[in-house]
Steps between C-alpha positions, in 0.01 A plus 500: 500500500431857607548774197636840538264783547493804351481741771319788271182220486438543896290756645697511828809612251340757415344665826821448639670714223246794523563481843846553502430789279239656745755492769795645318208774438386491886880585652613744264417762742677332780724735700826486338702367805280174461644446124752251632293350766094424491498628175712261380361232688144572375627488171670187530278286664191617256761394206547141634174430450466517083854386501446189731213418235676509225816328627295179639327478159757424359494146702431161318333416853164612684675444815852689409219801350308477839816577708562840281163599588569456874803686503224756307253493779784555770595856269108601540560458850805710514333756272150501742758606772648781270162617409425539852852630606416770241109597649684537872770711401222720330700458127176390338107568616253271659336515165795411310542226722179348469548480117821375525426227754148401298732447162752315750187271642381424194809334361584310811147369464553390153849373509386275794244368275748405256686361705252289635439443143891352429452327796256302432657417180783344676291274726392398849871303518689692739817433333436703208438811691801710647559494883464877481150491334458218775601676792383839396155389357325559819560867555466597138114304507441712840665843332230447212209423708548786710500725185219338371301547799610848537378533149130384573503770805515799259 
């Protein structure tokens, strides 16, 4: 039997929650007219991710926990496409960008590794993983790679 977490104990809590707070900080100077639309958006999506944490901790099982964190890795995809919504429009700098994306990167890179982590704690028996994970495994393990590849290019 699986134990509940506490979500304050995991790293990937907490990058998640300062990055929330560094993108409340990034669109405050969005143009007004955007306060109901990519503003919001940004805002949003970059919430889901502490939130989906914290929720699936709250599981009594690795598997149930492992689903929240999906649904957590599909909001840093929807926030990567803000964050670069936000660099075309000219709201935010390529600088800004760069830091933004890099704090981005890093947690995708970590929360895959915990989820590979939970994973592995459920076991090779396909059952006990979600058809989600199942179906969805392959892009997320080529969505990592890439960034870890980009990474060693730097």
């Amino acid at each position: 039997m699986v134990t509940k977490r506490n979500y304050n104990s995991l790293e990937i809590y907490h990058l998640a929650h300062q990055f929330v707070l560094d993108t409340y900080d990034l669109i405050k100077d969005f143009p007004e007219y955007e306060s109901n639309n990519l503003a919001s958006q940004f805002r949003r999506a970059a919430t889901c991710l502490p939130l989906n944490i914290a929720e699936g901790s709250g599981a009594n099982s690795n598997k149930i926990f492992l689903n929240f964190l999906i649904f957590c890795y599909r909001s840093c995809l929807e926030t990567q496409a803000c964050l670069k919504l936000s660099l075309d429009l000219k709201y935010i700098s390529t600088e800004k960008y760069r830091e933004h994306f890099e704090k981005l990167d890093k947690f995708v890179r970590k929360l895959y590794r915990y989820m590979e982590y939970l994973e592995k704690s459920i076991g090779n028996r396909k059952y006990d993983k979600s058809y989600y994970y199942r179906q969805q495994k392959y892009y997320a393990d080529s969505d990592v790679k890439k960034r870890e590849s980009m990474r060693k290019l730097c």
